[in-house]
Every structure is written in C-alpha cells, then in structure tokens.
MMTF fields as JSON, N, C-alpha, C and O atoms, coordinates in Angstrom:
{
  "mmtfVersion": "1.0.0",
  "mmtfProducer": "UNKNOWN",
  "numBonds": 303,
  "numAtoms": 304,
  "numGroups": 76,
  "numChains": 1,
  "numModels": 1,
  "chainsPerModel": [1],
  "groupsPerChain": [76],
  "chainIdList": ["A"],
  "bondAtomList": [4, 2, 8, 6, 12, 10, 16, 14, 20, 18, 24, 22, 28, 26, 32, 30, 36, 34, 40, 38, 44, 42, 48, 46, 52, 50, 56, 54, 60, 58, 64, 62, 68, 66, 72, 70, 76, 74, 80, 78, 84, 82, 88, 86, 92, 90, 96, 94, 100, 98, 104, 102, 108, 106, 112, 110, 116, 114, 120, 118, 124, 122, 128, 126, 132, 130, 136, 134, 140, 138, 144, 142, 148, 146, 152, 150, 156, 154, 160, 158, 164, 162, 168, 166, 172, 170, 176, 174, 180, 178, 184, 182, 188, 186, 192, 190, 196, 194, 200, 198, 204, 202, 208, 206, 212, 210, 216, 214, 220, 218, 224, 222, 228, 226, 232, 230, 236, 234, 240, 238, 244, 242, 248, 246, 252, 250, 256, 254, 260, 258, 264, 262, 268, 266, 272, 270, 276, 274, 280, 278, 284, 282, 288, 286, 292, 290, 296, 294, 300, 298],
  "bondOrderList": [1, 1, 1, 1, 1, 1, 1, 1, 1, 1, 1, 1, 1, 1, 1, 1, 1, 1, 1, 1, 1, 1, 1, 1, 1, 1, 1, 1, 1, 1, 1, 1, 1, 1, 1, 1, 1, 1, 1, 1, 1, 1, 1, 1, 1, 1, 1, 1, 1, 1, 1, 1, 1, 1, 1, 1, 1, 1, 1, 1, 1, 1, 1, 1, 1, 1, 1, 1, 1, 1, 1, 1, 1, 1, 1],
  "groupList": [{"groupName": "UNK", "atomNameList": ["N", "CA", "C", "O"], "elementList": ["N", "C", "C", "O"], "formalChargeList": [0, 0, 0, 0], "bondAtomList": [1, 0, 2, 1, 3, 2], "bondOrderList": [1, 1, 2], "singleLetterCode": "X", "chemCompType": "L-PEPTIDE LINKING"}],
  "groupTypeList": [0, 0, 0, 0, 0, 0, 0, 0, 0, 0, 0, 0, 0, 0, 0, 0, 0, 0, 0, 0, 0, 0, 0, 0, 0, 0, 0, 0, 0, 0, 0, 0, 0, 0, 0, 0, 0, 0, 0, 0, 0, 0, 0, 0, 0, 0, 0, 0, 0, 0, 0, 0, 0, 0, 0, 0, 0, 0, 0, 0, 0, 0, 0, 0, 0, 0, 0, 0, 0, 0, 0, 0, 0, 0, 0, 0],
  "groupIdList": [1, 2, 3, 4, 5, 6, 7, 8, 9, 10, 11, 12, 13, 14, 15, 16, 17, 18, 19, 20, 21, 22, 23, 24, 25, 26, 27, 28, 29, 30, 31, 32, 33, 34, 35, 36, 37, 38, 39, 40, 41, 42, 43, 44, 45, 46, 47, 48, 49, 50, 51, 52, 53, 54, 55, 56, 57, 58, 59, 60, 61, 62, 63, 64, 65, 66, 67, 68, 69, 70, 71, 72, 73, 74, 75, 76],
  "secStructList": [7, 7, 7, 7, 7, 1, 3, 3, 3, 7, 6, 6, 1, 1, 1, 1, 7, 3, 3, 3, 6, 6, 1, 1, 7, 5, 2, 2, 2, 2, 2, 2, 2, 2, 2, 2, 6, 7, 7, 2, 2, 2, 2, 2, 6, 6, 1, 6, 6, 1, 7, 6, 2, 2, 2, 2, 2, 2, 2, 2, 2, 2, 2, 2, 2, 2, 2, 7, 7, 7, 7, 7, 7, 7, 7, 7],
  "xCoordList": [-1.614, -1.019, -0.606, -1.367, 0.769, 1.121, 0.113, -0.639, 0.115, -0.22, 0.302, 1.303, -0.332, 0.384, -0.12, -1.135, 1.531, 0.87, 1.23, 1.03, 1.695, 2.509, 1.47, 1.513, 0.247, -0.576, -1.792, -2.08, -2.251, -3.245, -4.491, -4.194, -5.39, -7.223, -7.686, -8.194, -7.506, -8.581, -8.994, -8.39, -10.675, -11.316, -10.982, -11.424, -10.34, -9.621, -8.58, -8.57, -7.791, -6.988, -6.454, -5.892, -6.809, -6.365, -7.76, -7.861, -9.178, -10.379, -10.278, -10.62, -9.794, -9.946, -8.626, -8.209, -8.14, -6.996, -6.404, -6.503, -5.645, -4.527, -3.263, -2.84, -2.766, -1.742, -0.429, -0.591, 0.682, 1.954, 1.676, 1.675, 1.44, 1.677, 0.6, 1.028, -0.689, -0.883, -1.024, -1.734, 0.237, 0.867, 0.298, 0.122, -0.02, -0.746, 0.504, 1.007, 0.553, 1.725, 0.47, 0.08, 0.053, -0.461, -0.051, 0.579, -0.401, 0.007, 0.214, 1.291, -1.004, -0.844, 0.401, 0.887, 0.99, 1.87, 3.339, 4.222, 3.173, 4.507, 4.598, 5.66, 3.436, 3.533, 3.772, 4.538, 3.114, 2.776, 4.651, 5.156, 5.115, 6.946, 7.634, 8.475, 6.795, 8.113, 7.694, 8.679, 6.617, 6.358, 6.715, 6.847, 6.913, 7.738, 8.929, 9.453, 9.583, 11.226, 12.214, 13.437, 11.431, 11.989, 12.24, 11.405, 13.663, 14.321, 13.518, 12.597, 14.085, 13.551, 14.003, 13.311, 15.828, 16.284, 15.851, 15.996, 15.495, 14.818, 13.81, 13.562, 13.166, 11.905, 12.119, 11.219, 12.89, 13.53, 14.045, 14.1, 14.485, 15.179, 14.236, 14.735, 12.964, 11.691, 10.707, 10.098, 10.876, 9.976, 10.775, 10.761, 11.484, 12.822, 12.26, 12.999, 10.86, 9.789, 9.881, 10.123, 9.624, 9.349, 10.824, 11.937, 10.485, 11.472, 11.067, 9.888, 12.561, 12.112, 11.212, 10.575, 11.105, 10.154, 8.613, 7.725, 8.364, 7.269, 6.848, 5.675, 8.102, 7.757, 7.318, 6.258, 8.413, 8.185, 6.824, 6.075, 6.367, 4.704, 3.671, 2.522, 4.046, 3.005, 3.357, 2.987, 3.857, 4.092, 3.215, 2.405, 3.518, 2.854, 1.368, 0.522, 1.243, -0.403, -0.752, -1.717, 0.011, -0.954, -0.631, -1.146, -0.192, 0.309, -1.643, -2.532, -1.623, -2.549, -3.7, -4.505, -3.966, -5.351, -5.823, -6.963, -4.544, -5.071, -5.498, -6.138, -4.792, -5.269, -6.544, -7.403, -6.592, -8.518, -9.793, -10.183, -10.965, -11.517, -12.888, -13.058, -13.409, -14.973, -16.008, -15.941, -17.037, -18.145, -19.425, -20.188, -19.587, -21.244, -22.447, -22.395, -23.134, -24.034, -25.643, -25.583, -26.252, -27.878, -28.742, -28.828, -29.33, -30.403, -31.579, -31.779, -32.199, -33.313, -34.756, -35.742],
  "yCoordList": [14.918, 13.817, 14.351, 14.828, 14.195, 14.298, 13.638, 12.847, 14.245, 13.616, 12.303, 12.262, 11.376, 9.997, 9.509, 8.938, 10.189, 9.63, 7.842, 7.539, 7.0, 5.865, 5.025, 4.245, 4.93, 3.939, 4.765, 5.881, 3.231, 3.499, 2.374, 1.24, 2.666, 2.017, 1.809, 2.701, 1.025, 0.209, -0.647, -1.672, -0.531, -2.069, -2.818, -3.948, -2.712, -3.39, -4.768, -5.936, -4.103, -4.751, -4.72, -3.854, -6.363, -6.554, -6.708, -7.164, -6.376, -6.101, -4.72, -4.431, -4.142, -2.702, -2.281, -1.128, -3.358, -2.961, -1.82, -1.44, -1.248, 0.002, -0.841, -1.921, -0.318, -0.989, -0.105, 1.115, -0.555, 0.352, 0.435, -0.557, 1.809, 2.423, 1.385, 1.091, 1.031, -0.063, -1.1, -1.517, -1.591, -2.985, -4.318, -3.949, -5.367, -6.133, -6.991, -8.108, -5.401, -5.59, -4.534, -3.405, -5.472, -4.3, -3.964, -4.752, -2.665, -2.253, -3.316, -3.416, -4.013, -5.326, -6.093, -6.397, -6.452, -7.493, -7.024, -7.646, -5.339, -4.741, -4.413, -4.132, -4.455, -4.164, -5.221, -5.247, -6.451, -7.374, -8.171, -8.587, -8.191, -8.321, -7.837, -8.329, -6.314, -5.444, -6.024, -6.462, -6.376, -7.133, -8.356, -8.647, -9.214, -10.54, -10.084, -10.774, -8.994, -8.995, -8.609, -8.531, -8.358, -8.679, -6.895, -6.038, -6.658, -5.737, -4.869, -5.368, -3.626, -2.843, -3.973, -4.589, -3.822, -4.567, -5.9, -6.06, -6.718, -8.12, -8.304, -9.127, -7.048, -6.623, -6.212, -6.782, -5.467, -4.996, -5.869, -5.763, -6.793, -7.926, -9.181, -10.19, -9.286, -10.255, -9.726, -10.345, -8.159, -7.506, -6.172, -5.158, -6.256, -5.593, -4.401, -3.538, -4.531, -3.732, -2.469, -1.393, -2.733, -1.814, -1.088, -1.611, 0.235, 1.069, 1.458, 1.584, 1.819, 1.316, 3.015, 2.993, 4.389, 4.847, 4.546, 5.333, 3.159, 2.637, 1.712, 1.423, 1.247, 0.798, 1.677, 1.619, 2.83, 3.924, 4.46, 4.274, 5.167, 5.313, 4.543, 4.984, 2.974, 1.858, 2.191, 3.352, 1.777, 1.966, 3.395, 3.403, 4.541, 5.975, 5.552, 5.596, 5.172, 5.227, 3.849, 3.92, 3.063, 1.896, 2.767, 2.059, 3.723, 4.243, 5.225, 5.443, 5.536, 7.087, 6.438, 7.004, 4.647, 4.478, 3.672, 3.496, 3.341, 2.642, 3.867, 3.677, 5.312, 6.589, 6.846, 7.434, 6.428, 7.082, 7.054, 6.117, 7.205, 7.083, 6.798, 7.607, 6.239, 5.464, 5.955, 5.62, 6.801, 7.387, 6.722, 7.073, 5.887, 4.858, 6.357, 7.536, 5.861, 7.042, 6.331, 5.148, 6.745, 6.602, 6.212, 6.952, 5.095, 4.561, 5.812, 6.107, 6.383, 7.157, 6.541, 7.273],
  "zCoordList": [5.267, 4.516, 3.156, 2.315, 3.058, 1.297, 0.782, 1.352, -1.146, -1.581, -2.179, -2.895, -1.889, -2.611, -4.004, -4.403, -4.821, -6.046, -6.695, -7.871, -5.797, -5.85, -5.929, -6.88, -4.974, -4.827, -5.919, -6.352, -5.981, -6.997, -6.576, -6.2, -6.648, -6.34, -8.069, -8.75, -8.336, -9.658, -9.746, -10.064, -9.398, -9.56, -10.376, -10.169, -11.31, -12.292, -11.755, -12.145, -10.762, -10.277, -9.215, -8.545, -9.047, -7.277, -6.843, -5.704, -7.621, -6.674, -5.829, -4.683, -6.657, -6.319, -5.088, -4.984, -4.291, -3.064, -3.71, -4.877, -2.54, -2.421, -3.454, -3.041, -4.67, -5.296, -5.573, -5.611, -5.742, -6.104, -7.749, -8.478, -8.198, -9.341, -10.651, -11.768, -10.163, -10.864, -11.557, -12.472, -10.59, -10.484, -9.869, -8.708, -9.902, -9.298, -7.969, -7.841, -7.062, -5.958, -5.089, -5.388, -3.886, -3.091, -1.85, -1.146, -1.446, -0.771, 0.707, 1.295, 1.102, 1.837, 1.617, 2.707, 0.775, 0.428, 1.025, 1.614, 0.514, 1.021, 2.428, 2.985, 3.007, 4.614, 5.168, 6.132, 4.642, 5.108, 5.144, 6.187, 4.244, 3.924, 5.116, 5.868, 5.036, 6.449, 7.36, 7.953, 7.974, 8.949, 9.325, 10.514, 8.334, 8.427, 8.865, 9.739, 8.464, 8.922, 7.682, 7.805, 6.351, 5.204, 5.053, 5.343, 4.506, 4.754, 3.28, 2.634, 3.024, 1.92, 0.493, -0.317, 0.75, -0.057, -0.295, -1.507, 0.096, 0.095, -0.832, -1.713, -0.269, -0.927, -2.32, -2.936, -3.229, -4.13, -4.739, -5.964, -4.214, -5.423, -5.418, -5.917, -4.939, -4.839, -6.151, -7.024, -5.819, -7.045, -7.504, -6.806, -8.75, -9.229, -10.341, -10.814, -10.642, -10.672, -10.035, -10.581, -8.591, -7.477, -7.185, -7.249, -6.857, -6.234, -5.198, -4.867, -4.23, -2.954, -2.674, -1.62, -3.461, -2.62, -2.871, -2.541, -3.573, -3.766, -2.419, -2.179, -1.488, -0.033, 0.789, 1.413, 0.825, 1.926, 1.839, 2.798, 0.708, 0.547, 0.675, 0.656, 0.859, 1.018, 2.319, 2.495, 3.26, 4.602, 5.03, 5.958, 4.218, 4.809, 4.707, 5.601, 3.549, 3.078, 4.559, 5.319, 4.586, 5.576, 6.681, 7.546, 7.303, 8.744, 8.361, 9.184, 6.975, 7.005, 7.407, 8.147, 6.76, 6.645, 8.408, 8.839, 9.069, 10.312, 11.598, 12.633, 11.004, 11.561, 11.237, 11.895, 10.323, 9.613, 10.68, 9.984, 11.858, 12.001, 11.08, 10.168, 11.155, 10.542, 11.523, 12.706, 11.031, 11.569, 11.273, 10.373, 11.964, 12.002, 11.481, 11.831, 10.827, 9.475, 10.616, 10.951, 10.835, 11.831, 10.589, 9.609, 10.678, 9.265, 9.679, 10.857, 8.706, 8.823, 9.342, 9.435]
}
C-alpha cells in the first residue's frame, strides 16, 4: 500500500474516524456518496474544499482497510 498522506486519524476530530486532510469530511461520507451513485464531480461541488485526489485515496484507504484481516489475540 502507498503511503497515504490525505487521510488523517485525530481523536480530535470526527471521534478519531479516517478523515480527508483533517477536515471534519470522513473518509465514510466519501465512500458512502460513491456508493449512492454520486459522481467525483458531485462530490466536489457539495464540498469545494476537497480535491478530487482526496476521493480517490478515500476510496484506496476504504478498499486497504476492508482487505485488512483481524487476528482474535487468546486471553492468558
């Protein structure tokens, strides 16, 4: 995985979610848009803020984290 320097994690904001450039725009919101149907551009003139390779990296980062496996840890 590139590194992604677009998204940003601060408990600060959002409650800590995956965010674009720490902006209170998260990465959820922008996937959640492409998934409705809502084009890059749509997206871009909703939040005029955002540039669109601030979608394409929300999209990579949500493609990286639903790849991630989670390893159950054995209580001692």
């Amino acid at each position: 995985m590139k590194n992604l320097t677009r998204i940003t994690l601060n408990p600060e904001i959002m409650g800590g979610k995956p965010c674009i450039r720490g902006m209170r725009v998260t990465v959820g919101a922008i996937v959640g848009l492409m998934a409705s149907g809502h084009t890059p551009n749509d997206i871009l003139k909703a939040y005029p803020y955002l540039e669109e390779a601030d979608i394409y990296e929300a999209l990579a980062y949500a493609a990286w984290r639903v790849e991630e496996i989670e390893v159950p840890l054995q209580s001692a």
